[in-house]
N, CA and C atoms as a LAMMPS dump frame, in Angstrom:
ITEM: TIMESTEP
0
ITEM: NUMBER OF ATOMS
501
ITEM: BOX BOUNDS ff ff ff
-5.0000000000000000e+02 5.0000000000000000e+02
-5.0000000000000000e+02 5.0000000000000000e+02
-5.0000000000000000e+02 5.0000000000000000e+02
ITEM: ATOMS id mol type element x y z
1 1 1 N 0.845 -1.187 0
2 1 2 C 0 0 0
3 1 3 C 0.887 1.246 0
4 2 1 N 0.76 2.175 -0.829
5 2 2 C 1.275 3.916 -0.852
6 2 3 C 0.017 4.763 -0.611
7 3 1 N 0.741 5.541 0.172
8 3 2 C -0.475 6.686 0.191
9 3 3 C 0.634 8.427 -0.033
10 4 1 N -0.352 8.746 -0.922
11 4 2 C 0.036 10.195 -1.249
12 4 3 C -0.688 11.271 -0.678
13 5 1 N -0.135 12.134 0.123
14 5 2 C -0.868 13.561 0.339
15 5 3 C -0.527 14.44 -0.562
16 6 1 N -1.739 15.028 -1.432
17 6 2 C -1.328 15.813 -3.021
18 6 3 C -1.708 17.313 -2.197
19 7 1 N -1.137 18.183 -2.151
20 7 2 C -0.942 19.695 -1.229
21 7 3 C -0.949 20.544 -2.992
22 8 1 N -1.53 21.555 -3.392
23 8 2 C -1.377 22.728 -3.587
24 8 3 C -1.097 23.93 -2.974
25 9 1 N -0.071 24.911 -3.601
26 9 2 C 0.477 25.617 -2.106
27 9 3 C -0.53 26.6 -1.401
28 10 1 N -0.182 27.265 -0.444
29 10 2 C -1.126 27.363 0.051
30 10 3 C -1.235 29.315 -0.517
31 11 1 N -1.599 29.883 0.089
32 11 2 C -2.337 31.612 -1.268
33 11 3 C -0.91 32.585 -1.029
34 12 1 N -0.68 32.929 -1.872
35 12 2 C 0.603 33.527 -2.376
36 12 3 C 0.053 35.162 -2.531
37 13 1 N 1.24 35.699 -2.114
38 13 2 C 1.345 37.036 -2.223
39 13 3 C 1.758 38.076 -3.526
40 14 1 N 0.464 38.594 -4.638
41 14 2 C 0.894 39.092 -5.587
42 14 3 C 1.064 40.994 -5.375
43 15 1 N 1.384 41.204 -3.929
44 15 2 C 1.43 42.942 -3.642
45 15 3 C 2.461 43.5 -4.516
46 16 1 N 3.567 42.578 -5.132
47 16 2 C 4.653 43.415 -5.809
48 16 3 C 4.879 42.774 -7.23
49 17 1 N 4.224 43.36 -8.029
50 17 2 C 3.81 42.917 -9.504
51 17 3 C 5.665 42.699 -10.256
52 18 1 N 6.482 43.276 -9.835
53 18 2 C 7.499 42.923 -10.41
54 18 3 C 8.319 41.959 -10.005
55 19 1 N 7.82 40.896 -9.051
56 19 2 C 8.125 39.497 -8.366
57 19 3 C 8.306 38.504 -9.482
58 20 1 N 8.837 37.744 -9.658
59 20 2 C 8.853 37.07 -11.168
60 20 3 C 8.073 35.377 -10.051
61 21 1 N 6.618 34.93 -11.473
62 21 2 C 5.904 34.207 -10.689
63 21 3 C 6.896 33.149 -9.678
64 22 1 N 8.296 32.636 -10.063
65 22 2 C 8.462 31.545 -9.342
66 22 3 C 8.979 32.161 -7.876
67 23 1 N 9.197 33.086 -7.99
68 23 2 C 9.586 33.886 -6.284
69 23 3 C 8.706 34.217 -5.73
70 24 1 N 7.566 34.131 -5.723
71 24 2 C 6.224 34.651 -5.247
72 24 3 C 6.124 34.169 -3.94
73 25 1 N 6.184 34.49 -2.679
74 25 2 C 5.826 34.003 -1.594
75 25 3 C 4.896 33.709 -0.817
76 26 1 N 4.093 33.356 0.194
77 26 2 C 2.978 33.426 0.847
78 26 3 C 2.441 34.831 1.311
79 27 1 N 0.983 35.166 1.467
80 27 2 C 1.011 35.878 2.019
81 27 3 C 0.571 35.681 3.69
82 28 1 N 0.183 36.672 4.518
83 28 2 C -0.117 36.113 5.87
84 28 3 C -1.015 34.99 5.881
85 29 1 N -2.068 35.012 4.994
86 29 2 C -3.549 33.889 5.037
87 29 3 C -2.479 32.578 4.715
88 30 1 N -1.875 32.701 3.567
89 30 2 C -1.304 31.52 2.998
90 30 3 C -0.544 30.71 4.362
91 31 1 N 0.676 31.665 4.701
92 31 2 C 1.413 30.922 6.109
93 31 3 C 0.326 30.42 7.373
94 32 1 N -0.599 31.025 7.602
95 32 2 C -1.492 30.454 8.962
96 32 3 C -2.036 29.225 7.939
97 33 1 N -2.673 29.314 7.006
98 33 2 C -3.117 27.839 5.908
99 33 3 C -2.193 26.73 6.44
100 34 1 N -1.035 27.265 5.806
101 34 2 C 0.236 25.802 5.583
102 34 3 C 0.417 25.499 7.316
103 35 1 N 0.098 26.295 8.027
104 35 2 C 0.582 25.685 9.698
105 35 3 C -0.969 25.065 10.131
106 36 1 N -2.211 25.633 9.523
107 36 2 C -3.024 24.695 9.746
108 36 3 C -3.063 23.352 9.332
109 37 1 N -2.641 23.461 8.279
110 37 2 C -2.751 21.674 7.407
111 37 3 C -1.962 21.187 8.052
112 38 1 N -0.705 21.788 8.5
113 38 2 C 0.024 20.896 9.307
114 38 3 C -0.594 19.974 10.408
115 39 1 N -1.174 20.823 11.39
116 39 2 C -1.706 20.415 12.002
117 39 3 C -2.832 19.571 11.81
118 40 1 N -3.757 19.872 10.87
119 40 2 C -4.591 18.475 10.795
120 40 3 C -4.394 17.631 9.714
121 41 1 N -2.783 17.886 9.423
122 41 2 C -2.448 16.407 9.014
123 41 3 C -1.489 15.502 9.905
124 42 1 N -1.123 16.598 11.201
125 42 2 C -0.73 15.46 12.098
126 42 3 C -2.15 14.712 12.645
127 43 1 N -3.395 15.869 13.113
128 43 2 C -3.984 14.683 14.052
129 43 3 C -5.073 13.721 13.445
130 44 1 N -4.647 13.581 12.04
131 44 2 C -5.103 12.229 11.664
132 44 3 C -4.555 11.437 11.146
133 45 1 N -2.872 11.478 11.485
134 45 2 C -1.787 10.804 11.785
135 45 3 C -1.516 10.568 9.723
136 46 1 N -1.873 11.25 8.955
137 46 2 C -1.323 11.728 7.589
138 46 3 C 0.33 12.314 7.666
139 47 1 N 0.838 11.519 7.703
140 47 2 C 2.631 11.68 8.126
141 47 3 C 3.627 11.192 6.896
142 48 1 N 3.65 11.979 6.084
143 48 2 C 4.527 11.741 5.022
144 48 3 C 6.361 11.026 5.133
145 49 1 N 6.808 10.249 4.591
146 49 2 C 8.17 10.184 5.124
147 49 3 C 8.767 10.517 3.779
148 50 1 N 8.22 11.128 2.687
149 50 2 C 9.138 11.473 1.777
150 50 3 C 8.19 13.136 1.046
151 51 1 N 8.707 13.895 0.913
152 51 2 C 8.041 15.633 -0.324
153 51 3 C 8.334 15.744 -0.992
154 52 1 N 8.034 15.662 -2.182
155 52 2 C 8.233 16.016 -3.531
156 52 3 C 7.518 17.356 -3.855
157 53 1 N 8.619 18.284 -3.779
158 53 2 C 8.271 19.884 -3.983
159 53 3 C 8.749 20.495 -4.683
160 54 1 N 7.517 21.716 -5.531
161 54 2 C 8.171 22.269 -6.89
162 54 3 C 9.33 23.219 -6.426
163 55 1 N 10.217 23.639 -7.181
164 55 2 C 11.145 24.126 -6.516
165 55 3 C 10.563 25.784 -6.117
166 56 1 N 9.347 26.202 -6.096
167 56 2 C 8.853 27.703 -6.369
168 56 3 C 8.826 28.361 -4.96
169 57 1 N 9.124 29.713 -4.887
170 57 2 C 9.171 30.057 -3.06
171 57 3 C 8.105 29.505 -2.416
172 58 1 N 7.142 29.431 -3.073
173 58 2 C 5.273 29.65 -2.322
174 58 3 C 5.107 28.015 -1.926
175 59 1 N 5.849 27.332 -3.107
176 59 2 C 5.44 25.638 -2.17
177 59 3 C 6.799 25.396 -1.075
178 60 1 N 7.724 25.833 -1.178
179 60 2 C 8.912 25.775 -0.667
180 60 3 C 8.319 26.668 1.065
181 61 1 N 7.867 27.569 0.899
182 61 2 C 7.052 28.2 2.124
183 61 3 C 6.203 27.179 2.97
184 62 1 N 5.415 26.703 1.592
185 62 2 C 3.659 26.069 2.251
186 62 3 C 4.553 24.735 3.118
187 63 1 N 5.788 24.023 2.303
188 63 2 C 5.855 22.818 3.369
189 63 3 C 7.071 23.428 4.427
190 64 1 N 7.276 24.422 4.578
191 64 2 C 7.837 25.207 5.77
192 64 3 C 6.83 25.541 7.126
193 65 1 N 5.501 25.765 6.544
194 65 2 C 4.799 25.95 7.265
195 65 3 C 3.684 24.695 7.95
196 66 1 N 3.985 23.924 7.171
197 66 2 C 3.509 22.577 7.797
198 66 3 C 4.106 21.68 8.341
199 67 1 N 5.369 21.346 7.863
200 67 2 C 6.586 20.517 8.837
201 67 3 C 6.855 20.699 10.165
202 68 1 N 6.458 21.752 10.514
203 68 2 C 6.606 22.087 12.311
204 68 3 C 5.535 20.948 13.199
205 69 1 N 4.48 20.841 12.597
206 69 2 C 3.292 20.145 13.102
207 69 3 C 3.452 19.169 13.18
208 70 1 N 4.507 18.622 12.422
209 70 2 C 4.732 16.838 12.224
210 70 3 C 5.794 16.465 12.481
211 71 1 N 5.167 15.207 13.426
212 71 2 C 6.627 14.186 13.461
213 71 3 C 7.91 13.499 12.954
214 72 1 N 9.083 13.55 13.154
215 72 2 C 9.888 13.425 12.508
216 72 3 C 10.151 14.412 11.122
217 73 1 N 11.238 13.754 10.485
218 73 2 C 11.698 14.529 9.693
219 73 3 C 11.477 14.01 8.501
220 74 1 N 10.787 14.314 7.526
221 74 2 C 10.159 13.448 6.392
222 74 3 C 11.723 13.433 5.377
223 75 1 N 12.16 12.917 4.356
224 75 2 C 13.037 13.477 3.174
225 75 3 C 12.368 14.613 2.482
226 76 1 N 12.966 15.692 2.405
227 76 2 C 12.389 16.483 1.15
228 76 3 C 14.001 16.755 -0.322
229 77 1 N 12.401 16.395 -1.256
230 77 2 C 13.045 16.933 -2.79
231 77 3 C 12.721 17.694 -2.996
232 78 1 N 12.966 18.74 -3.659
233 78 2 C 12.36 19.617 -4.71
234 78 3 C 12.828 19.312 -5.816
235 79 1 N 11.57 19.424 -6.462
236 79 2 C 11.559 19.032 -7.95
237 79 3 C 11.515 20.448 -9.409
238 80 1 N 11.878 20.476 -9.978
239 80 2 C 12.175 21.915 -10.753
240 80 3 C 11.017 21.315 -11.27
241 81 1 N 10.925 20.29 -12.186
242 81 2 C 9.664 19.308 -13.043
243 81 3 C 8.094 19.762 -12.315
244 82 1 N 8.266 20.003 -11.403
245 82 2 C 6.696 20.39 -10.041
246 82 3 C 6.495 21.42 -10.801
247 83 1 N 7.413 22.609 -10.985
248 83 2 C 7.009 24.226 -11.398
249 83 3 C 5.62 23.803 -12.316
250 84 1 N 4.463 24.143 -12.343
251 84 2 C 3.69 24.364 -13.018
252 84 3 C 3.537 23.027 -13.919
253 85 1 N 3.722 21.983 -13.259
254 85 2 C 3.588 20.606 -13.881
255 85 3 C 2.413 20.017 -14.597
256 86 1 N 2.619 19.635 -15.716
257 86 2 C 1.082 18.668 -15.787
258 86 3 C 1.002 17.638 -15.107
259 87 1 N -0.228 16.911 -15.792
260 87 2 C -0.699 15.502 -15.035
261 87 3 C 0.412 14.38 -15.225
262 88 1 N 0.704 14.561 -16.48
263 88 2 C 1.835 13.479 -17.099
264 88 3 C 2.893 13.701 -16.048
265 89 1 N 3.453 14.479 -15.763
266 89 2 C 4.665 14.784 -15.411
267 89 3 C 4.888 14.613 -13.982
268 90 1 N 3.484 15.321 -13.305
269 90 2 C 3.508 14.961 -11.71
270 90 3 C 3.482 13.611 -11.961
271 91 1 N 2.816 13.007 -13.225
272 91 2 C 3.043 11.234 -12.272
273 91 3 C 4.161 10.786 -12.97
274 92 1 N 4.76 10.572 -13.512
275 92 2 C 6.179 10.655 -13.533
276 92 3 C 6.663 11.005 -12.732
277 93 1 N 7.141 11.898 -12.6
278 93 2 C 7.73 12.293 -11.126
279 93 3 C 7.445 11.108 -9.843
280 94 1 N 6.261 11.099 -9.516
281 94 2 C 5.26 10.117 -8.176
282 94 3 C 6.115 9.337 -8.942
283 95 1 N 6.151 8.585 -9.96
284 95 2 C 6.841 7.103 -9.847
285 95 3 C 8.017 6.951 -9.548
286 96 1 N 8.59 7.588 -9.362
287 96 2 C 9.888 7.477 -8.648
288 96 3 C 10.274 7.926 -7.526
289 97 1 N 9.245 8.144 -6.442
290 97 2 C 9.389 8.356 -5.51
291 97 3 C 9.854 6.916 -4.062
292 98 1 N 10.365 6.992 -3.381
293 98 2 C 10.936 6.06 -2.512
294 98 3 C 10.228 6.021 -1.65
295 99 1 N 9.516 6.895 -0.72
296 99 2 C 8.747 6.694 0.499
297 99 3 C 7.428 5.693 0.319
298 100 1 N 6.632 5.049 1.774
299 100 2 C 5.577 4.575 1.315
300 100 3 C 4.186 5.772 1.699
301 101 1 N 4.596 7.144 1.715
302 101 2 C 3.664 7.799 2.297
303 101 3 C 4.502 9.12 2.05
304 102 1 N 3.828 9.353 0.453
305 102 2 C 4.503 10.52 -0.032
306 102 3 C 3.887 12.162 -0.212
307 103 1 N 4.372 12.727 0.257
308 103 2 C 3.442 14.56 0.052
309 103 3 C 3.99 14.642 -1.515
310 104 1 N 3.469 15.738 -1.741
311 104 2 C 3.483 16.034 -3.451
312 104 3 C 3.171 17.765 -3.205
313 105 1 N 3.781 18.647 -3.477
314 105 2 C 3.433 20.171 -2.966
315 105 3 C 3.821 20.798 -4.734
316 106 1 N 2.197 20.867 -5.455
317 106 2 C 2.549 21.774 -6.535
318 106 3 C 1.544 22.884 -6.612
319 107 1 N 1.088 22.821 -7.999
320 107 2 C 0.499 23.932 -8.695
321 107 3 C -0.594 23.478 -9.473
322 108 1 N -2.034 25.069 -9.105
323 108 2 C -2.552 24.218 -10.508
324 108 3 C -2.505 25.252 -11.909
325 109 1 N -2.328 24.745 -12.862
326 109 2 C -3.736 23.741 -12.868
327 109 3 C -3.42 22.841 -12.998
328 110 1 N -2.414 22.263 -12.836
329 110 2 C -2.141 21.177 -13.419
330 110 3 C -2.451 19.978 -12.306
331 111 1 N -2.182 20.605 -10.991
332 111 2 C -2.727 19.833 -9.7
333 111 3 C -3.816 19.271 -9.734
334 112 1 N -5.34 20.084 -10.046
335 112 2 C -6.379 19.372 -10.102
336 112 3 C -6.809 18.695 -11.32
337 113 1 N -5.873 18.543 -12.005
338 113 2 C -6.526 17.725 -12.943
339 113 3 C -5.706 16.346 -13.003
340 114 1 N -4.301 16.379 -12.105
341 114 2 C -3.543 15.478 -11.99
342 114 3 C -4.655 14.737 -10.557
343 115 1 N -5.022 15.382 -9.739
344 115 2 C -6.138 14.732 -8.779
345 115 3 C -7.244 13.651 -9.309
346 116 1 N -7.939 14.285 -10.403
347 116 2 C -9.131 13.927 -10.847
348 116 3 C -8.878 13.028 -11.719
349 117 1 N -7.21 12.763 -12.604
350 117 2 C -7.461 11.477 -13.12
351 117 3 C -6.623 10.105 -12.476
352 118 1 N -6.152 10.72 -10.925
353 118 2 C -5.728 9.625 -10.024
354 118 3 C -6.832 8.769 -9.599
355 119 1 N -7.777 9.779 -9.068
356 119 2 C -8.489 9.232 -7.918
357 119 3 C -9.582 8.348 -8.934
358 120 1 N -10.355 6.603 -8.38
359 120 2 C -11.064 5.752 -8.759
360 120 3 C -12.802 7.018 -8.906
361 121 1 N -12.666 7.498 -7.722
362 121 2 C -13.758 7.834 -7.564
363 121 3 C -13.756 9.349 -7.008
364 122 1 N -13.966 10.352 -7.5
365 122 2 C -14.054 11.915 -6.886
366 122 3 C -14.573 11.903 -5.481
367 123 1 N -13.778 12.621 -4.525
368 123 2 C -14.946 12.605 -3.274
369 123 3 C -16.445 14.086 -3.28
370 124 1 N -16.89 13.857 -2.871
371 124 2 C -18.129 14.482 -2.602
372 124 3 C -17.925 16 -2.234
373 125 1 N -16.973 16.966 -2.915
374 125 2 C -16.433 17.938 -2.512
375 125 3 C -16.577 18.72 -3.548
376 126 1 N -17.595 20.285 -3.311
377 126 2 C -17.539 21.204 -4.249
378 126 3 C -16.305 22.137 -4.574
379 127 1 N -15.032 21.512 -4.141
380 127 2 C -14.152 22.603 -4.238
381 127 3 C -13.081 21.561 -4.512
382 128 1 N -13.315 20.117 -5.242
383 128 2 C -12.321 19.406 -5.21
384 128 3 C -11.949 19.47 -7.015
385 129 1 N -12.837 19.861 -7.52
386 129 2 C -12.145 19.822 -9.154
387 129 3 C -11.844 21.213 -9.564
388 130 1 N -11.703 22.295 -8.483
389 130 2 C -11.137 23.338 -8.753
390 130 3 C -10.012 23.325 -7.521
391 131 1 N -9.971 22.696 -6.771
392 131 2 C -8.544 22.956 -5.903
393 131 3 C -7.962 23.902 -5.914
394 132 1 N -8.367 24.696 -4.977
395 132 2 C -8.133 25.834 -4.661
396 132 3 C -6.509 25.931 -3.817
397 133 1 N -6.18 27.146 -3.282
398 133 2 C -4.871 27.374 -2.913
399 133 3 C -4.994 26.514 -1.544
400 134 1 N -4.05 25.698 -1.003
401 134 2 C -4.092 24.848 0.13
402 134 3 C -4.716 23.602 -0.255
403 135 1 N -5.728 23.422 -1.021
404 135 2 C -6.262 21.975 -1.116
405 135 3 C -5.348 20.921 -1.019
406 136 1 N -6.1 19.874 -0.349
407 136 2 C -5.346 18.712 -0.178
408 136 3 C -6.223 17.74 0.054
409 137 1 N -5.237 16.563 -0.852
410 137 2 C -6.348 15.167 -1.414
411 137 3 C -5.306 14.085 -0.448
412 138 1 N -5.746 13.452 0.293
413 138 2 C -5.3 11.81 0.61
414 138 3 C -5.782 11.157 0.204
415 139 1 N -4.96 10.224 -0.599
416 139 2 C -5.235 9.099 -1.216
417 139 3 C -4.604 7.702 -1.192
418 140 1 N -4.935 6.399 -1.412
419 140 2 C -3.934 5.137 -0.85
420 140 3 C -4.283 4.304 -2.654
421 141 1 N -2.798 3.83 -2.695
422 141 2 C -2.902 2.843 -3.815
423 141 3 C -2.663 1.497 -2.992
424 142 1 N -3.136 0.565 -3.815
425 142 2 C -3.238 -0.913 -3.631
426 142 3 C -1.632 -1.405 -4.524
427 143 1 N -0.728 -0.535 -4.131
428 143 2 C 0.754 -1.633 -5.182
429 143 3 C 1.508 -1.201 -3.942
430 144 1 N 2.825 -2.098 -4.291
431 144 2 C 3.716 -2.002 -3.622
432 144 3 C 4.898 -1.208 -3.973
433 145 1 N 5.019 -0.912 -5.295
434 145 2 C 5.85 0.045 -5.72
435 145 3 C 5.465 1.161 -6.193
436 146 1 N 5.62 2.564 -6.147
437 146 2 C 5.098 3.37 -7.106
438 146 3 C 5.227 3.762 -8.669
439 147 1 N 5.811 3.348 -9.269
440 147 2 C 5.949 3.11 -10.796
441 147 3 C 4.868 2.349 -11.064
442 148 1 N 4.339 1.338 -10.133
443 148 2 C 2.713 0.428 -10.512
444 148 3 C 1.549 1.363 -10.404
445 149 1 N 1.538 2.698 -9.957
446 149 2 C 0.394 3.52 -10.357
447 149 3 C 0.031 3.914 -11.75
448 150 1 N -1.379 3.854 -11.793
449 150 2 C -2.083 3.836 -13.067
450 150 3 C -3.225 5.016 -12.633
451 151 1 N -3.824 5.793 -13.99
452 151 2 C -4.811 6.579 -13.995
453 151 3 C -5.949 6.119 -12.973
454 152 1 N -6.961 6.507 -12.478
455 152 2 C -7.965 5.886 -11.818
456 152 3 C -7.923 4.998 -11.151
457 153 1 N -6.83 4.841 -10.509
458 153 2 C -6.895 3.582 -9.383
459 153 3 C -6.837 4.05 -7.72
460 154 1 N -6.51 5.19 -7.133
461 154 2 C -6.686 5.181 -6.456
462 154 3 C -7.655 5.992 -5.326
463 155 1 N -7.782 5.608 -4.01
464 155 2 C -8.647 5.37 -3.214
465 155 3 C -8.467 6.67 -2.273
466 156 1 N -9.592 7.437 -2.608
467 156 2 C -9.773 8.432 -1.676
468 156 3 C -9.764 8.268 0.259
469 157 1 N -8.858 8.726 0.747
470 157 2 C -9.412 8.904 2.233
471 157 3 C -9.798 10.09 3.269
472 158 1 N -8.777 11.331 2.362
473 158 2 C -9.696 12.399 2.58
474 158 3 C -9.133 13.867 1.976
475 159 1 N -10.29 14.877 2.22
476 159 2 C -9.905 15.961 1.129
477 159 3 C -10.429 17.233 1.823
478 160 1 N -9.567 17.859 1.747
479 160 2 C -10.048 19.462 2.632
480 160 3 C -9.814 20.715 2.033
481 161 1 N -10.067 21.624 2.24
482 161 2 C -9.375 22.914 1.752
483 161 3 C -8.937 23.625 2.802
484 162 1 N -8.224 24.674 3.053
485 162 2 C -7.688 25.762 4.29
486 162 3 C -8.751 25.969 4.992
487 163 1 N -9.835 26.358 4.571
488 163 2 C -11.192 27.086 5.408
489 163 3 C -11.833 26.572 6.078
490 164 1 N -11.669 25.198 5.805
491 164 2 C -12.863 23.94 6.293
492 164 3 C -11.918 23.625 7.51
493 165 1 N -10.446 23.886 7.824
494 165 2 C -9.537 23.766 8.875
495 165 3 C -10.248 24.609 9.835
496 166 1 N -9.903 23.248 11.566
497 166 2 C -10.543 24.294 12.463
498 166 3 C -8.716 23.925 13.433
499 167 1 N -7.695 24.66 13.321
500 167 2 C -6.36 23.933 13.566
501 167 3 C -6.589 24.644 15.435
């Protein structure tokens, strides 16, 4: 069994228009976001031991601001390939990942549509095929390696956005 926590970062700060998009940082909402998810992805024990992160300030922030909340010290990558990734590419990427319980911290659009053709079945969420800034999907595959993931195979366990956080 793998399970992936798929994170979009959390709301980025556009006050200084001459920021070039990949330096873009959080703004205050965004940082309290990423320390909330932290937190309720420790207390439903969602504990990544490996991150695969685009290399961009704003996801590089969002899992700054959630790693405090959680146990141990997961591996983190950053991935340049994350910047503004498609579906193809985030899963590429996922297949070569080593952990059995991997975070994934990108962008969309390419995020929610890399969501929607993982998951077997959409969960019941009006804000899950637009994945908004912070959204986050848990999900579990049935293989033992990750290169054995395929389109539509895996199994929702849960899906939130920042707002619906009570941290």
């Amino acid at each position: 069994m793998k399970r992936l926590i798929l994170t979009r970062h959390a709301k980025s700060n556009w006050d200084d228009p001459l920021t070039p998009d990949h330096d873009r940082p959080l703004n205050e909402r965004g940082k309290a976001a990423a320390a909330d998810l932290g937190v309720w992805l420790a207390s439903r024990g969602y504990i990544p031991d490996e991150v695969l992160c685009s290399d961009a300030v704003r996801t590089r922030k969002t899992w700054s601001g959630i790693a405090p909340a959680l146990p141990g010290t997961p591996v983190l990558e950053l991935k340049p390939a994350l910047y503004h990734a498609g579906p193809d590419v985030m899963l590429a990427v996922l297949k070569h990942a080593k952990g059995d319980t991997v975070m994934m911290i990108g962008h969309n659009p390419g995020i929610s549509e890399f969501a929607a053709r993982l998951v077997a079945h959409m969960p019941i969420h009006s804000e899950f095929t637009r994945y908004p800034t912070g959204a986050t999907l848990v999900c579990d595959f049935a293989v033992d390696a990750w290169d054995q993931i395929v389109w539509g195979s895996a199994m929702v366990d849960d899906f939130t956005i920042p707002r619906e956080i009570v941290a």
